[in-house]
GUVEXTI-802836 format. One line per field, with one value per residue (C-alpha): x, y, z; residue in one letter. Coordinates in Angstrom, 1 decimal, padded with zeros to 4 digits. Layout:
<lopas>
east = (X/...)
north = (Y/...)
up = (Z/...)
rest = (A/...)
</lopas>
This chain:
<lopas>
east = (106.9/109.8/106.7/107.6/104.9/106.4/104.4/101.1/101.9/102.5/099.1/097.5/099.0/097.7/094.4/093.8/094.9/092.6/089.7/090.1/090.5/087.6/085.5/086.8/086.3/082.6/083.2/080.4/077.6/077.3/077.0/080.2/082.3/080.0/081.4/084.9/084.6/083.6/086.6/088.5/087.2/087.1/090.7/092.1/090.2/091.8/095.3/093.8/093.9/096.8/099.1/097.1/098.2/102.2/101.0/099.4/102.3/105.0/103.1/103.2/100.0/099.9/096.4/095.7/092.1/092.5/095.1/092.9/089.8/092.1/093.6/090.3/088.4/091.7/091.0/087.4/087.6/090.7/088.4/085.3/087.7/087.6/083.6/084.1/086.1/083.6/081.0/083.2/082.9/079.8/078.7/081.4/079.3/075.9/075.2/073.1/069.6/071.7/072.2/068.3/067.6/070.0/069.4/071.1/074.5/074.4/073.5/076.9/078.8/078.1/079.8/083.3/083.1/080.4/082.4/085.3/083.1/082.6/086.3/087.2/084.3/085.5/089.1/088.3/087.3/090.2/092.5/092.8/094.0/096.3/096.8/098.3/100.6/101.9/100.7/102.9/101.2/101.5/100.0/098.3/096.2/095.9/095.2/091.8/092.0/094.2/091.2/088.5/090.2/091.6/088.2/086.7/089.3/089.6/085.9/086.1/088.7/086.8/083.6/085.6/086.9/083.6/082.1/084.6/082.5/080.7/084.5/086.8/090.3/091.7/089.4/090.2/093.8/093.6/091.0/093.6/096.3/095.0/095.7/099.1/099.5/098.1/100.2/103.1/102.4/101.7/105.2/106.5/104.9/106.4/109.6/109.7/107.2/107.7/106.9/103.3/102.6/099.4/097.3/100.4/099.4/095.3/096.4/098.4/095.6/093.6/095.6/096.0/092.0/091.6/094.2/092.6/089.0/088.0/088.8/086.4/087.1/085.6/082.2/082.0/080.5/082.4/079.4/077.1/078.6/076.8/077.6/078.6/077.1/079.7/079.3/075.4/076.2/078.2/075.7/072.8/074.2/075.3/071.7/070.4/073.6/072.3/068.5/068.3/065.5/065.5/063.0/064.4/063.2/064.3/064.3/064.4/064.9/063.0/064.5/068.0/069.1/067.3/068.2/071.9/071.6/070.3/072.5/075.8/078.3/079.5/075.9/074.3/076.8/075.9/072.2/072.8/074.7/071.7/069.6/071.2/072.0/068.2/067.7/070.2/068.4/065.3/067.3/068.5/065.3/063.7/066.4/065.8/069.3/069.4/072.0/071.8/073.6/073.5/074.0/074.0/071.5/069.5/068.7/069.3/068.7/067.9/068.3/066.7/066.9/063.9/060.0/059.0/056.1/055.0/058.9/059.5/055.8/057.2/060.3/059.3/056.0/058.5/061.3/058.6/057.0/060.4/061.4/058.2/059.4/060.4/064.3/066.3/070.1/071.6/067.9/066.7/063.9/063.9/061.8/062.7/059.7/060.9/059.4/059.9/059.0/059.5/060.4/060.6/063.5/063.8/059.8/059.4/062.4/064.2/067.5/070.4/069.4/065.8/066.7/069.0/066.4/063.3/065.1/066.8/063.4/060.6/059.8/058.7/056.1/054.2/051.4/052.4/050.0/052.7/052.2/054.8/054.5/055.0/056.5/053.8/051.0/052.5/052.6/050.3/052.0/052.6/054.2/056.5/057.2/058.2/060.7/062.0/062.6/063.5/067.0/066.0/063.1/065.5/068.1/065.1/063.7/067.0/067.6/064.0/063.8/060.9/061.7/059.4/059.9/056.4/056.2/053.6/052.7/053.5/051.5/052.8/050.6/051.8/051.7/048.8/050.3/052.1/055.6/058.0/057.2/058.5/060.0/058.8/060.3/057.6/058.8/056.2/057.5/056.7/056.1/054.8/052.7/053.3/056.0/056.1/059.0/059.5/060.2/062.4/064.4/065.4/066.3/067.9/070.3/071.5/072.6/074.0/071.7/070.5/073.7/071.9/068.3/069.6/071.4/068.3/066.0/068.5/068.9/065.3/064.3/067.1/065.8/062.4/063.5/065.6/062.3/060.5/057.5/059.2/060.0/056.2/054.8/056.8/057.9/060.7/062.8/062.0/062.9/064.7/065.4/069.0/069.1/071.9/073.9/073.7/075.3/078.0/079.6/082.5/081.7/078.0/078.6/080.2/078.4/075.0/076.9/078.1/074.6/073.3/076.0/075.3/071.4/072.3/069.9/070.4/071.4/068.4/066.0/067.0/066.7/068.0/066.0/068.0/066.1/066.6/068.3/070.7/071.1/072.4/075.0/078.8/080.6/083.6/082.0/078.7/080.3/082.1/079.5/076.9/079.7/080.8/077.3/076.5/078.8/078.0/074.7/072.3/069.8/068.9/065.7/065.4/062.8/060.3/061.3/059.7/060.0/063.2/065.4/067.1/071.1/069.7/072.9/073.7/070.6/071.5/074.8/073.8/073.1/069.1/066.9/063.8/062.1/059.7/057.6/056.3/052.8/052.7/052.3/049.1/048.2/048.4/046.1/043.9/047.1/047.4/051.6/051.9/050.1/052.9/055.9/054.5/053.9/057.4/059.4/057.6/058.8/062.0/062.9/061.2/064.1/066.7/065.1/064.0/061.1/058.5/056.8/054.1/053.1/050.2/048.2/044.6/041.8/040.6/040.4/044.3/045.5/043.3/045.4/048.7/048.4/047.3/050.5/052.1/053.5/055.2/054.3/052.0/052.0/049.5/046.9/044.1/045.8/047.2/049.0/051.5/051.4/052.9/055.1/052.3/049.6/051.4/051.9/048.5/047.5/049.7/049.1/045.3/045.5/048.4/046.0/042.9/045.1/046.4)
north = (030.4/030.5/030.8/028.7/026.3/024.8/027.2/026.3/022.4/023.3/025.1/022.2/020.0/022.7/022.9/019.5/018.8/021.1/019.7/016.3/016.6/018.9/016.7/013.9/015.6/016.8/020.0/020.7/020.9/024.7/027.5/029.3/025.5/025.1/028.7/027.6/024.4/026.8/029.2/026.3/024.6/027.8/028.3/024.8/025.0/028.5/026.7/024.2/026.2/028.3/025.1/023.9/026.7/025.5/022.0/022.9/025.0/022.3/019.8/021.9/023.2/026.5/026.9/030.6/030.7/027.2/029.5/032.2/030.1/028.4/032.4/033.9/030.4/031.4/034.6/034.3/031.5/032.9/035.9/034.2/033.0/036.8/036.7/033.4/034.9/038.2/036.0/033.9/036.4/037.1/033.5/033.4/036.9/035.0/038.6/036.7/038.3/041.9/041.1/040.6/043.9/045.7/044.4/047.6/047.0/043.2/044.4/046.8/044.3/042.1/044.8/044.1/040.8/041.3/044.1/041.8/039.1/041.5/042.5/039.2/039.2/041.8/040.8/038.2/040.0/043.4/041.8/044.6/043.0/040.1/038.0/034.9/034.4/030.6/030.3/032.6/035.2/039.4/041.3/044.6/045.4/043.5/046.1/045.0/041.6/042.7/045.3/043.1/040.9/043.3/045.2/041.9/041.5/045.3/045.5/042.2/043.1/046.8/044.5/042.4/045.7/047.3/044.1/043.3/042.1/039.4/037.9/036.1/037.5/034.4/034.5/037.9/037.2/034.3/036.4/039.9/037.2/037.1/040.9/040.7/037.7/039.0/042.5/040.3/038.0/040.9/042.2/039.2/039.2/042.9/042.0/038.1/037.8/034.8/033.5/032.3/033.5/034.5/031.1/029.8/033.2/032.1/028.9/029.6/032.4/029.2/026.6/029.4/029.9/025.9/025.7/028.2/028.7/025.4/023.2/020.2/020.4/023.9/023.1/019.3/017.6/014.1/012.4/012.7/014.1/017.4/020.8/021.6/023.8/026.5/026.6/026.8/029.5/031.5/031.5/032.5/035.4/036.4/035.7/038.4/040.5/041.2/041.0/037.9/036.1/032.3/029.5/026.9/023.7/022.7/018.6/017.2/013.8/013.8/010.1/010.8/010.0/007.0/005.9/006.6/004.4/001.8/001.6/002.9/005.9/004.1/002.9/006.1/007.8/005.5/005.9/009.7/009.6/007.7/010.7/013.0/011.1/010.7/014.2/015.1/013.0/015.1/018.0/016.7/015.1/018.7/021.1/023.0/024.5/023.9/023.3/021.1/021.2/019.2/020.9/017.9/015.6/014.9/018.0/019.0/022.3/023.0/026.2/027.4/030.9/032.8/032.0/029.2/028.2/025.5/023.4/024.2/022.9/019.7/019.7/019.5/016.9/014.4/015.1/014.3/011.4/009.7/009.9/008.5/005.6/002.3/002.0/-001.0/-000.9/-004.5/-005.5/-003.1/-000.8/002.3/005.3/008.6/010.5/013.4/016.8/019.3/022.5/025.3/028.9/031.8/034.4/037.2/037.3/034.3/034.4/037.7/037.3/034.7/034.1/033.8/031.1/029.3/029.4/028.1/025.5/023.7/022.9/023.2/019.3/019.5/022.3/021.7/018.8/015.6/015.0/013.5/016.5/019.5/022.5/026.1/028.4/031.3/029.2/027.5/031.2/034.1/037.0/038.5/035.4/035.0/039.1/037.7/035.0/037.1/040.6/038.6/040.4/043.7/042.7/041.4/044.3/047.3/044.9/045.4/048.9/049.8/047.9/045.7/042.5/042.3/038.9/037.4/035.0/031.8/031.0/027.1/025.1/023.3/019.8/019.4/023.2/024.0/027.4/029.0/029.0/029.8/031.0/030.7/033.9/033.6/036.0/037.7/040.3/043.0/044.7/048.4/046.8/043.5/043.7/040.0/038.3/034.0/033.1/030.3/032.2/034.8/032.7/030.3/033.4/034.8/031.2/031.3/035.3/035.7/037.8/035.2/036.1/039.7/038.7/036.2/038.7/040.8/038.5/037.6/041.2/041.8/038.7/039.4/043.1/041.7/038.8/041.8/043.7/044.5/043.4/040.3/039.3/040.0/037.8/034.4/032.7/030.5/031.1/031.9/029.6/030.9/029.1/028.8/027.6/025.4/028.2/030.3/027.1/026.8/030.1/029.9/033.2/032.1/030.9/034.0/036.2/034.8/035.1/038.2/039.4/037.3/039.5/042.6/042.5/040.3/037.6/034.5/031.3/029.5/032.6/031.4/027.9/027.5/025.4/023.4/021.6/017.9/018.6/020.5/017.8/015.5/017.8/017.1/020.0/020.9/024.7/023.6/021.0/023.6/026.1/023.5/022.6/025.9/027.1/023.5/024.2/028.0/026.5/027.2/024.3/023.1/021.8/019.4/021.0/019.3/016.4/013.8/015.7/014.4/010.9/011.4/009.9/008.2/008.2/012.1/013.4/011.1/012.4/016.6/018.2/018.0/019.5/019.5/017.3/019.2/016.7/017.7/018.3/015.2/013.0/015.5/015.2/010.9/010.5/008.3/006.0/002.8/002.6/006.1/005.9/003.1/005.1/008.1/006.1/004.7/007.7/009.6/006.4/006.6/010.2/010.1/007.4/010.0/012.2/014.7/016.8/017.1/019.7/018.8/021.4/022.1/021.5/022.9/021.0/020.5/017.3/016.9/018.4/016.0/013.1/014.5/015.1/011.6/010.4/012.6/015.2/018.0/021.1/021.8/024.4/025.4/027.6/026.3/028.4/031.1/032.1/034.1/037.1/041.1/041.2/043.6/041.0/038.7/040.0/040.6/037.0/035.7/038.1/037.3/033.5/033.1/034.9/032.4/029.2/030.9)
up = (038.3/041.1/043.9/047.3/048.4/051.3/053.4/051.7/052.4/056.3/055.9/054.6/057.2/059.9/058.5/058.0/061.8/063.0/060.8/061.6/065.2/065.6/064.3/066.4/069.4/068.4/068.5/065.4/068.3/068.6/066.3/067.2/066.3/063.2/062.0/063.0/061.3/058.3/058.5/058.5/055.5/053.8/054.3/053.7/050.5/049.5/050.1/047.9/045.1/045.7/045.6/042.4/040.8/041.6/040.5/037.1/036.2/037.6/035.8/032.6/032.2/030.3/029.8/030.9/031.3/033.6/035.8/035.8/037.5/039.8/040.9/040.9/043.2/045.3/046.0/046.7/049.0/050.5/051.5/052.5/055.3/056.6/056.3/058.4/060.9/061.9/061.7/064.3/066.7/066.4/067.4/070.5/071.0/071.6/069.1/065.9/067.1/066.2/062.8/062.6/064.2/062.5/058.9/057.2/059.0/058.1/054.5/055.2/056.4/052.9/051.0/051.2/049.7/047.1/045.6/045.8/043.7/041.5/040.9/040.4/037.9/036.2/035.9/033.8/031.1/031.4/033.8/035.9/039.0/037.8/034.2/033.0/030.2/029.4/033.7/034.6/036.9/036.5/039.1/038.2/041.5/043.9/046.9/046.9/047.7/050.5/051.7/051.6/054.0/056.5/056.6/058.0/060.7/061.6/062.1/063.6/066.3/066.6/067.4/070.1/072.2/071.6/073.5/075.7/078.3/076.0/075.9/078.2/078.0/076.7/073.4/072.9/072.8/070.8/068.3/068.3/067.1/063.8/063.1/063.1/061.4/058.6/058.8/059.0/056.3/054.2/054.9/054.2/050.9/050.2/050.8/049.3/046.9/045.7/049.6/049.5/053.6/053.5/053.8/056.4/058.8/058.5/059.5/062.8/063.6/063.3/065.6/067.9/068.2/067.5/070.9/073.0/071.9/070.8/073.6/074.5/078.5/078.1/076.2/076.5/080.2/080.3/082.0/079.2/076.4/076.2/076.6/080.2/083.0/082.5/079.4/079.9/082.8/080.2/077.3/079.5/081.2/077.2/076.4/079.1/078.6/074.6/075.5/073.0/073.0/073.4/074.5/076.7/077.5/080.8/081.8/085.1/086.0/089.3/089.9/089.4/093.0/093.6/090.0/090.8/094.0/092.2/089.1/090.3/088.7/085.7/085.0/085.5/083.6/080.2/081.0/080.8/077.6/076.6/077.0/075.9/072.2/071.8/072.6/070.0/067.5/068.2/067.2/064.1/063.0/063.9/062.4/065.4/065.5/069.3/072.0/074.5/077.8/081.1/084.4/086.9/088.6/085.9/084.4/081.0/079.1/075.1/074.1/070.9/069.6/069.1/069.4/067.1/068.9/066.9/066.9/070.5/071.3/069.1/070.2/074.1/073.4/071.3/074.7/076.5/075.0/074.8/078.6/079.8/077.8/080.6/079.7/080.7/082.2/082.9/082.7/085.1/084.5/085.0/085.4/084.5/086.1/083.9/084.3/081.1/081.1/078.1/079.3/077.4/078.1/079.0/079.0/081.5/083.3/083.6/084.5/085.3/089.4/088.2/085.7/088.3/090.9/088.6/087.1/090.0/091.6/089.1/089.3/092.8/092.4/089.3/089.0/088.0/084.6/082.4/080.1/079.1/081.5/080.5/082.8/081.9/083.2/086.5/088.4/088.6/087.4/091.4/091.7/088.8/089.8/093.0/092.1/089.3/091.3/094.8/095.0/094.7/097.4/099.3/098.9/099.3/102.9/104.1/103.4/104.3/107.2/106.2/107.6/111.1/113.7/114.9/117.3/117.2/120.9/122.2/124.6/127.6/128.1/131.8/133.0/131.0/129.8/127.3/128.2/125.1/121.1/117.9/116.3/112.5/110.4/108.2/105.0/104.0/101.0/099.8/096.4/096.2/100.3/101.9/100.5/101.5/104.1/101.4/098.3/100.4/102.6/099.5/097.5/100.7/101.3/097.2/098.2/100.7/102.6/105.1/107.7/107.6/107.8/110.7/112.7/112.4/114.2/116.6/117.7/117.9/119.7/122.4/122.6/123.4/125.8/128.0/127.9/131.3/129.2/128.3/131.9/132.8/130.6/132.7/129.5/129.5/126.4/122.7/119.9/116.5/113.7/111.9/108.4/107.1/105.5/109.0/110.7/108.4/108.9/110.9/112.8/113.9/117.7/118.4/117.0/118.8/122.2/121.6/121.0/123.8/126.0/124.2/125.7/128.9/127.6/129.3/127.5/128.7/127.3/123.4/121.7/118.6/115.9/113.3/110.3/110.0/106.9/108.6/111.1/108.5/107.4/109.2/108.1/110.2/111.1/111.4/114.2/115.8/116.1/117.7/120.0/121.2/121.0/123.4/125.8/126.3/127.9/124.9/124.0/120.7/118.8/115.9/113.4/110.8/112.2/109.8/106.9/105.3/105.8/109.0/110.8/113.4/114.9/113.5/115.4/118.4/118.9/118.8/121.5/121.3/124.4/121.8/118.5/116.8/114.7/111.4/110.6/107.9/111.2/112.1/108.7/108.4/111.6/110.1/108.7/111.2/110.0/110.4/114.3/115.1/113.4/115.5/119.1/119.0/117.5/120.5/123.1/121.7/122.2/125.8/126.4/125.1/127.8/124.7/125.0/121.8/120.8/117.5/114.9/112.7/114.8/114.2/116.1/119.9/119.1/117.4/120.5/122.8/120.6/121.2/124.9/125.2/123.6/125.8/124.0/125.9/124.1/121.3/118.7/115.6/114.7/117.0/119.7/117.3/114.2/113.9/115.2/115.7/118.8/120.5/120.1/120.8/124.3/124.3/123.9/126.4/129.0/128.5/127.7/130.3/132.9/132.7/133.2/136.5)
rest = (X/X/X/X/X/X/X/X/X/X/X/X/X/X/X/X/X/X/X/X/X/X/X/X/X/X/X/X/X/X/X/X/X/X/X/X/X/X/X/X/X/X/X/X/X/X/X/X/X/X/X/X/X/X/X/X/X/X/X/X/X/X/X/X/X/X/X/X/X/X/X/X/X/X/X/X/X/X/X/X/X/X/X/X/X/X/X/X/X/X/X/X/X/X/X/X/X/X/X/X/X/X/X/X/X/X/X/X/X/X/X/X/X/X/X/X/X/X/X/X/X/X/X/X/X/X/X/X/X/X/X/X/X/X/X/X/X/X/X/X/X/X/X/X/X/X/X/X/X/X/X/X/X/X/X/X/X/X/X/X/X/X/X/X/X/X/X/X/X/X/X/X/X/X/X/X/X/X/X/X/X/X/X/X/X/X/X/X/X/X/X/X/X/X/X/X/X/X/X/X/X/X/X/X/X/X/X/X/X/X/X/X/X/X/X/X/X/X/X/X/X/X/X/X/X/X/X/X/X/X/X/X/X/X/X/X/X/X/X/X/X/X/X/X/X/X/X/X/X/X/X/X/X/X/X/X/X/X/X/X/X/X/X/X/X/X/X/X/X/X/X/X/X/X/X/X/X/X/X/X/X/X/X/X/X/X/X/X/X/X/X/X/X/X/X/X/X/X/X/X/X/X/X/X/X/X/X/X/X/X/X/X/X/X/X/X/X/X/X/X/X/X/X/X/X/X/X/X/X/X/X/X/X/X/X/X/X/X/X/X/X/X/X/X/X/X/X/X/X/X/X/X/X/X/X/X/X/X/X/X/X/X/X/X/X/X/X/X/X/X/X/X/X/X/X/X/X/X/X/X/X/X/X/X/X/X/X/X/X/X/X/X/X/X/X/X/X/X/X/X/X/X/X/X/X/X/X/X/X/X/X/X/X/X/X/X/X/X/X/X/X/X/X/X/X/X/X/X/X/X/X/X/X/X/X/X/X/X/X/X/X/X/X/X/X/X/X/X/X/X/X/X/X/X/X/X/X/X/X/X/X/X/X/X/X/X/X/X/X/X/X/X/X/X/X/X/X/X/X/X/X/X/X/X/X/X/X/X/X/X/X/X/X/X/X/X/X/X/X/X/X/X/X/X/X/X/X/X/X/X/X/X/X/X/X/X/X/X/X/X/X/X/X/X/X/X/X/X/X/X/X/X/X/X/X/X/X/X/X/X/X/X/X/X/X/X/X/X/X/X/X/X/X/X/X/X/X/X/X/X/X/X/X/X/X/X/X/X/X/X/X/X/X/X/X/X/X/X/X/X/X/X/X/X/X/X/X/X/X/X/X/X/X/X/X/X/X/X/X/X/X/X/X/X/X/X/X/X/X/X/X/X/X/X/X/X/X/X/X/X/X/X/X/X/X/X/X/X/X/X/X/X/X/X/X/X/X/X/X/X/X/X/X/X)
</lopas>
């Protein structure tokens, strides 16, 4: 027959290299590898048949209607390749749910090779497009074979510039590549006939998507085997890009850090392959078609496309059932104290931030019954508006000027006065009315926006403190809290002195509150800021003190003037451990010459405890909430006036 093979061989030798190490490295746990994994089959299998046609006639086979299966198996495999690729792109696309809605353009898009089926069909019988004689091969018309293929990949390539934004630059490159292979392999053919190129080019357009595309340390977390955050990240922002809906089960492991303490990195690491394996198994016992991912700490994701209520509901309760199971590492047991959860999106959760915030904290909000939550039931729908819509609050408060300081009046035990406040930041949104400092601030720390919303409060408490008003009412100094992203900018002791100089506010009129997780933090700007910020004469106060699991010997060396201890020790009265934690916490910050101020409190009685342990200041709601900067003044002016 004179036709070269040895480009067919290095082909095969492509192909199979691909094959083989793709399935070695697992990449078969996604869609978009599946239908790579298909194109590559497709196309080893076409080369297949395009060197058993050398063999058969090498061999000397001359059996026409044998040559004539083997051509025509060829050429509809070799084409199916094409279908493989557009659909290909479609997968790396996250784009399926289209090709539901649009049923007409997939029924389109099935045209191509169904009227190159029938062709092939047809030649059979009048040999229209090629013939055999004693094997040896006459080509007729063969321009359709050629068509059927490029349409795939020119619509394919159309589809990737059309969605450009679905793609990173590095898979549209290594997708583009296969258009001119094929161009050139059809020169080739023009010019050399005898050269069998075509397979060789659908082989490098393979490596070079196999190489670029279908890399592990892009998909594949190396803790535990499953697909990886990014990975996760990039999918979901497809999902909401193309409006495709998807339910996701979301796990937490609630115990993750105290089970990493206990069992170490390398056995925490198997524990979590573990896991992830049986959850696997759930998917393949199900056929639910799902991936799974892990972000970190303990939290895994499976993503199923679409609404099948009655397999996600299985899916989660057999999840579910099997992490409440006790499982043993080096014979320890361990408890997972998982928390699952099945969201719908867009319809739960409405965008990428949303998703983020949800998921990183679910566990600690929902009721511990054992069972699976659903993220429709564990809000009211104001709420879930809220969470879902805080950006734009956030972004509207600050354009609209909504954000409005209040201050909550504190109690001095040995003057018997109110000499200093909290400013409380309160947001009352056009929309939505009262929005919770808990849900806003959180929302306003993963944004950005706290630096603004801090600077805000800082301005307006130093416009009240140089009041005439201010000075009238004889307080001492006003307290403001700083959150741990406000203490890590590098520009945040300058900026408060600045502001402090712009109003000619006294260093000893502000103190600045820092949470107890902040306290435990030792980052080099944080450091600096408290330093320059000690030395400039301001004090500082430890907040929520209590609430987390503090440095002893972090908190004793800042430069703490106040403790401000946590309601849970108001709340654990009646706890005799709690009474002697409280007694000598109190002793021991006396001894470090620290005044204490206790919250929550709501009761004569509670403050009547508190004095007698000798508390310096009290603050709660049996004095006051709090409250508007003009009744506020109106309550100390009043209350301030009866202790005189």
């Amino acid at each position: 027959m004179g036709l070269l093979v040895h480009f067919d061989i290095a082909a095969l030798a492509i192909l199979l290299i691909v094959l083989l190490t793709s399935i070695y490295r697992k990449m078969y746990k996604d869609m978009s590898s599946v239908v790579f994994l298909s194109m590559v089959g497709t196309t080893l299998l076409a080369a297949v048949f395009e060197c058993a046609q050398i063999i058969m006639y090498a061999a000397g086979c001359r059996n026409d209607v044998a040559f004539m299966i083997v051509k025509s198996l060829y050429v509809l495999s070799h084409d199916f390749a094409a279908v493989m690729y557009f659909l290909y792109v479609i997968s790396l696309a996250q784009t399926w749910h289209k090709m539901r809605q649009y049923p007409i353009c997939s029924m389109l898009m099935c045209i191509p090779y169904l009227v190159n089926i029938v062709c092939v069909v047809v030649n059979v019988f009048n040999g229209w497009m090629f013939t055999f004689e004693n094997g040896i091969e006459t080509v007729h018309s063969n321009w359709i074979h050629y068509l059927g293929a490029g349409v795939y990949i020119l619509v394919s390539i159309y589809y990737v510039i059309d969605n450009k934004e679905l793609f990173k630059k590095h898979q549209m490159l290594a997708l583009a590549s296969m258009l001119p292979l094929t161009i050139a392999s059809f020169i080739v053919r023009q010019f050399y006939p005898h050269s069998l190129v075509a397979i060789f080019a659908n082989a490098l357009g393979i490596l070079i998507m196999s190489t670029v595309i279908q890399r592990p340390e892009l998909f594949i977390d190396t803790l535990s085997q499953q697909k990886k955050y990014s990975f996760y990240a990039d999918n979901m922002k497809k999902a909401f890009m193309n409006k495709n809906h998807v339910t996701m089960i979301l796990v937490n492991i609630s115990s993750y850090n105290s089970i990493y303490h206990i069992l170490g990195y390398d056995e925490t690491t198997q524990l979590l392959r573990r896991i992830g394996n049986y959850i696997e198994g759930i998917n393949r016992r199900l056929n639910a078609y799902a991936n799974v991912y892990y972000l970190d700490r303990g939290r895994f994701r499976v993503v199923i496309n679409g609404f099948n209520t009655d397999k996600v509901r299985k899916y989660a309760f057999e999840v579910n059932e099997l992490l409440k199971e006790k499982l043993y590492s080096k014979n320890i047991e361990v408890s997972l104290n998982a928390v699952i959860c099945v969201a719908r999106l867009p319809e739960d959760l409405h965008d990428f931030n949303s998703l983020i915030s949800f998921g990183n904290d679910f566990h600690e909000k929902v009721p511990r019954t054992g069972d699976v939550v659903y993220a429709e039931e564990l809000f009211t729908q104001r709420e879930f508006s809220l969470v879902n819509e805080m950006d734009d609050i956030l972004d509207r408060a600050l354009q609209n000027e909504s954000f409005k300081v209040y201050y909550q009046p504190i109690y001095s035990v040995a003057k018997q006065r109110f000499t200093s406040a909290e400013a409380l930041l309160r947001l009352i949104d056009d929309v939505h009315g009262f929005v919770p400092p808990d849900l806003f601030i959180t929302a306003a720390e993963r944004n950005g926006t706290i630096h603004k919303i801090g600077s805000i409060v800082l301005e307006e408490v130093c416009r009240f403190i140089a009041s005439d008003e201010f000075e009238r009412l004889g307080l001492e100094y006003i307290e403001i809290n700083l959150s741990v992203a406000q203490c890590m900018q590098s520009t945040l002791a300058d900026d408060i002195l600045a502001m402090l100089e712009k109003y000619n506010v006294s260093v000893s009129q502000i103190n600045l509150e820092i949470t107890e997780t902040a306290a435990n933090y030792d980052m080099s700007a944080m450091s600096e800021n408290l330093r320059k910020l000690s030395e400039a004469g301001i004090s500082f106060s430890l907040d929520d003190f209590g609430t987390g699991y503090s440095n002893i010997e972090r908190v004793a060396s800042l430069p703490l003037k106040i403790v401000k201890l946590d309601r849970t020790f108001v709340n654990n009265q009646d706890n005799p451990h709690m009474s002697v934690f409280l007694e000598n916490f109190i002793r021991m910050f006396k001894q470090m010459e620290m005044e204490i101020v206790v919250e929550g409190i709501e009761t004569e009685q509670m403050v009547k405890r508190f004095s007698d342990l000798h508390c310096d200041y009290i603050q709660g709601y049996y004095f006051s909430k709090p409250i508007p900067q003009r009744d506020f003044v109106e309550f100390i002016s009043n209350n301030n006036s009866k202790a005189v």
